[in-house]
N, C-alpha and C positions, 0 to 999 in steps of 0.2 A: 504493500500500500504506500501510495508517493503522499506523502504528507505536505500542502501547501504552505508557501513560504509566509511568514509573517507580516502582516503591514509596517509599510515604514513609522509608523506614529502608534502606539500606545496612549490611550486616554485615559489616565488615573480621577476616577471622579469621587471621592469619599462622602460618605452621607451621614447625617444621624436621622434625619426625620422624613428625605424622601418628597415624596407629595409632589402641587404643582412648581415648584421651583423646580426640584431633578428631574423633572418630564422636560421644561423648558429648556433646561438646560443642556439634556441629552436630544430633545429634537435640533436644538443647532448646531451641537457638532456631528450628529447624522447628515446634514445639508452642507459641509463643507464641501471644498471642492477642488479638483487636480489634487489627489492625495487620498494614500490607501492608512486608514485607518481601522483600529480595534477600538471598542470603547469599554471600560471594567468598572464597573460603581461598586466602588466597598464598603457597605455596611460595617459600621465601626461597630461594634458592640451591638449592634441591632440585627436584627432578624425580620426578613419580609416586611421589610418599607420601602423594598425600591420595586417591587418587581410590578406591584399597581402603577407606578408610574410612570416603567416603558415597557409594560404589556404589547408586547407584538413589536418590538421592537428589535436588531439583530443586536444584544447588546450581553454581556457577559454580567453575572455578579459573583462577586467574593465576600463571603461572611466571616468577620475577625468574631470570635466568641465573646470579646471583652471589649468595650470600650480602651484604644491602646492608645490613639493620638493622630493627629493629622499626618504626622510624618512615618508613623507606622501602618498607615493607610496606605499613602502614596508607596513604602515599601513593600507590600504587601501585590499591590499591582504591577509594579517595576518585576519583581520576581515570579511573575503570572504571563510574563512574557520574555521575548528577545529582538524587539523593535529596538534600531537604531537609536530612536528620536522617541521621549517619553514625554509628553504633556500632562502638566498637573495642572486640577480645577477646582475652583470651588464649584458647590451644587446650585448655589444663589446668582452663578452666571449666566449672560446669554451673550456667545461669538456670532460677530458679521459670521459669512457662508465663505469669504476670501481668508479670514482670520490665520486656520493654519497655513493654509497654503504661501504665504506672505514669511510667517517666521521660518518655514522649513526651507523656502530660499535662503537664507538670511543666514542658514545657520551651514548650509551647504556651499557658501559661496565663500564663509569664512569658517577656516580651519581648528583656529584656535580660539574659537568662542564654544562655549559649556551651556551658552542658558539666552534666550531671547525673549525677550519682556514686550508685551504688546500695549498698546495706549488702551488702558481700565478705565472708562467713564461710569462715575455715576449714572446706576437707572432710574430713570425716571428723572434724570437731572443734566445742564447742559456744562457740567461741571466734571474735571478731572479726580478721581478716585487715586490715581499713578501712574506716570510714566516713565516705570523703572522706579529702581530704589538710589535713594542718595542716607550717607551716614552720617552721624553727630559725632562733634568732640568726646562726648560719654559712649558711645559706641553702640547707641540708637539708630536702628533701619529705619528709615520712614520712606513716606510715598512722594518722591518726587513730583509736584508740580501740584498736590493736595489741592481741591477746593477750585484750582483755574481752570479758564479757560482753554478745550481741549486743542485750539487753534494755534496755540500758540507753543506746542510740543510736535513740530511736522517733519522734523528734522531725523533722520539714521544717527544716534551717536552710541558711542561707548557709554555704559553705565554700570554703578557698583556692584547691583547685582539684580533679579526677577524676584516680583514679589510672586511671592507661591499661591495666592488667587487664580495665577494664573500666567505661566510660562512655558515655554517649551525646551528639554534640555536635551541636550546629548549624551546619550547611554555612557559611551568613555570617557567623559566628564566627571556622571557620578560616579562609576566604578572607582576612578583613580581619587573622585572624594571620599567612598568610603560610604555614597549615599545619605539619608539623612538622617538625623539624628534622633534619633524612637525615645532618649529620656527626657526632651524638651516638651512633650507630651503635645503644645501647642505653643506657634507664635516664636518666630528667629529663628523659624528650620531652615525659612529663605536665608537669613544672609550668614547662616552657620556655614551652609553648604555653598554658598556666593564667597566667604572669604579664604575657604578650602581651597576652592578651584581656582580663584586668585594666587595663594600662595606656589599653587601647581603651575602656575604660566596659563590659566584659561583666562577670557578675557566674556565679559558680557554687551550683548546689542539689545537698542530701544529699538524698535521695531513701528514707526507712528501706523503704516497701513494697515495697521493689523490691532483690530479693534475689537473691545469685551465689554460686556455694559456688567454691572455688579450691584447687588444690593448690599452696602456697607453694613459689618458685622454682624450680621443675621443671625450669627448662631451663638453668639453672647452676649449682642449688643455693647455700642461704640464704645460707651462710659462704665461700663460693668467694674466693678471689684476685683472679679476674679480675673479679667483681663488684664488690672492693670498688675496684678500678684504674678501672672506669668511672665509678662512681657518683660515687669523691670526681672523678676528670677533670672531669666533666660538670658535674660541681656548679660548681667554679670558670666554666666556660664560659657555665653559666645567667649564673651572678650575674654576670658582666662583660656582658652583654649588656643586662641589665634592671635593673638595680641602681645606685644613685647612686655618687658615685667614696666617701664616706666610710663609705655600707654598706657596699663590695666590701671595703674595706682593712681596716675593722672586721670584716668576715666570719673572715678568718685568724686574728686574736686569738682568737675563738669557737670555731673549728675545731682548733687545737691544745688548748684545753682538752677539747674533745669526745674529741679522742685523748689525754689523760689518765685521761679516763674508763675510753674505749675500755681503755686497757693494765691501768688497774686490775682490770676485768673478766678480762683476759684470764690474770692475772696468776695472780689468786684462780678460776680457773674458771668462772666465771658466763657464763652469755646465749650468744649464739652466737659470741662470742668465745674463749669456755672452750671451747666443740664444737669450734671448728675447732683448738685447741691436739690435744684428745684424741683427735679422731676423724679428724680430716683430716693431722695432723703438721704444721700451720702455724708456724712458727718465729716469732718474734721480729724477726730479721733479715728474715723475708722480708716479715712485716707492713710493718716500716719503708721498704724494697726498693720494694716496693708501693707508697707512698705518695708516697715520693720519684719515683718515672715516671709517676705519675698527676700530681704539680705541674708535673715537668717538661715535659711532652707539653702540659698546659695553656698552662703559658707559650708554650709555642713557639707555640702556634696565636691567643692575643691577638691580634697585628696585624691578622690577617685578619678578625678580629670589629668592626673600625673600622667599616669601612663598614655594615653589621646595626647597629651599637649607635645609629647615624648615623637609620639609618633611621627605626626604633623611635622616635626622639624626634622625628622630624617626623610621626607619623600619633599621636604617643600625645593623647590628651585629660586624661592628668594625667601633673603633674610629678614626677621620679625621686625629689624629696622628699615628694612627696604620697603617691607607691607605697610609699618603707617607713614610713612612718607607717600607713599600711592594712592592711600586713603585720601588724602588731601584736594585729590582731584575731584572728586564726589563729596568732600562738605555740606552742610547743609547749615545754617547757624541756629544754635541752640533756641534762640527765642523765639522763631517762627515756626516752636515744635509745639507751645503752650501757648492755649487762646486757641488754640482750633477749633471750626466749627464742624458738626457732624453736616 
């Protein structure tokens, strides 16, 4: 029996709750075009929520028994196949019908690109969600071009890294990363695995024709607690791993002033800081509560990151002072992180 060859694209779409969002979002990347794809919706911990909403659909599903994490979602489907070119999605997306087709040139035409980031607008909005990620002095991924006008990002350039909403990467990109990071659980798997492949010689493309509409954080909401307990965790976690010893230390200096910001904001109302005072009853206290067991839980988990940070510099091709000097090109400043609006 001749067993057919694989599509060049793998679709990693993970789910918790299924419904009409992963219908919508699986019927437009069935409508792509010039381009052989597979699509694999992973049921994180869940069981029969996706299959009502692409009933008759050619579409594969993979059931993890646990809830394990975004990033052990998207590994889960990377290892459910042997496509080239691996596209990871949120469920809460809808791509134009040209979307891959546009990144898989892009990533074919350049050798040493790992990851190609498509222009993410807000749905239902004429406003940019990201184009591509840019980093902070604290070692904060954020969404390049947040909040603007989508017009005004029309440009092919280098960028830090793909946000994981929604990218398309190259198979021997992750292989030689090590793929993503399953204990981050959620949130900084993109630019964990963005500054891996950085330190390997891969380089990342913003891709403007190649467009994703997104409903911003659907599955925790913008201002949530518990997002902001991962993200700062995580964040420490990144940078000890990939970051020189006088960035990481220099990183905290940065990041207490970002929470200057942040209280300012919070203070006077603004950004989604002010939302979560008004709308969600976020207290003060709990802000800081929060912030304190997101350092905490970091710390605690450092030792274990010895051997990874070990790793990482015997396969890296540049050195941890080479990598934040290159950082530098992708900056983002500190104060236009706080006062955002959702």
């Amino acid at each position: 029996m001749i067993r057919e060859p694989e599509p060049e694209v793998v679709v990693a779409i993970p789910t918790l709750t299924g419904g009409d969002k992963l219908r919508r979002c699986v019927e437009s990347v069935l409508k792509q075009t010039q381009c052989s794809l597979r699509v694999l919706v992973v049921e994180d911990g869940v069981a029969d929520v996706a299959a009502a909403a692409i009933d008759g659909s050619d579409v594969s599903i993979v059931t993890l028994p646990r809830n394990r994490g975004y990033a052990a979602a998207l590994n889960a489907a990377i290892m459910e196949s042997s496509s080239p070119f691996v596209l990871a999605l949120n469920d809460d997306t809808v791509m134009d019908p040209d979307c891959v087709k546009h990144l898989l040139e892009t990533l074919k035409r350049h050798p040493n690109v790992s990851a190609c980031a498509p222009k993410i607008v807000r749905q239902g909005r004429d406003t940019l969600d990201s184009a591509g990620m840019a980093v902070a002095s604290d070692g904060t991924c954020i969404q390049r071009g947040y909040g603007e006008l989508p017009s005004r990002f029309r440009t092919l350039e280098e960028v830090f890294c793909a946000s994981g909403c929604a990218a398309l990467y190259r198979r021997s990109a992750l292989e030689d990363a090590g793929f993503f990071d399953e204990s981050l659980f959620l949130y900084c798997e993109d630019s964990d695995v963005g500054m891996r492949c950085a330190r390997l010689g891969w380089t990342c493309q913003y891709v403007p024709d190649a467009v994703v509409y997104h409903e911003y954080s659907a599955t925790v909401g913008p201002a949530s607690l518990r997002k902001l307990y991962l993200v700062e965790r995580n964040r420490i976690l990144v940078n000890f791993k990939n970051l020189s010893w006088s960035v990481f230390l220099a990183s905290f200096g940065f990041a207490f002033w970002r929470y200057g910001l942040h209280a300012f904001s919070f203070a006077s109302g603004r950004g989604l800081e002010g939302r979560a005072r008004r709308e969600e009853g976020v207290s003060a206290v709990s802000l800081f509560a929060t912030l304190a067991r997101a350092h905490w839980d970091a710390f605690v988990r450092l030792p274990g990151l010895w051997p990874e940070r070990r790793r990482l510099d015997r396969l890296a091709r540049m050195s941890r002072g080479e990598f934040a000097k290159s950082l530098r090109r992708y900056r983002i400043p500190l104060a236009s992180i706080a006062g955002r609006h959702d």
